[in-house]
C-alpha angles and dihedrals in degrees: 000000000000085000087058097051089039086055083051107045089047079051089059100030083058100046091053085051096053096045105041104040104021084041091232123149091201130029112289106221091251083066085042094059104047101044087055086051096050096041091054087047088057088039088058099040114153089215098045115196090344084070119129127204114320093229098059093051126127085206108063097187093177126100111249085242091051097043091051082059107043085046085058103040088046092047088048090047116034107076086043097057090066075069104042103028103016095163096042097044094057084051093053089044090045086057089228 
């Protein structure tokens, strides 16, 4: 169940990205891309709903390319998303 509202929240975190600093109103397919990828890496995860933070992982499963990005996307969004997606964002922070 937490993979599925990861997979969810990196949806979001990606699409306010996209929209606030790339100016799209839909996903590029750059975004696109790397929320498919993410999501198939959550999907994937060794440790399942039992996961931590991926930050803090010993197994670091993204491409370096891949991981520059999400850092970036998740540093541009994440305080935005307490205005966007409050309750969601809590959630995220709370690790539940």
């Amino acid at each position: 169940m937490k993979i599925k509202y990861e997979i969810k929240v990196v949806w979001q975190m990606i699409r306010l990205y996209c929209r606030l600093k790339e100016g799209y109103k839909n996903l590029c397919p750059d975004c696109e891309k790397l929320a498919e990828y993410a999501e198939n890496r959550l999907r994937h995860c060794p440790f399942g709903d039992e996961k931590g933070s991926c930050r803090n992982c010993k197994i670091h499963c993204y491409r370096p390319d891949m991981k520059e990005k999400i850092k970036e996307v998740m540093r541009f969004s994440g305080p935005r998303m307490l205005f966007y997606h409050p309750v969601m964002a809590i959630r995220h922070l709370a690790g539940k």
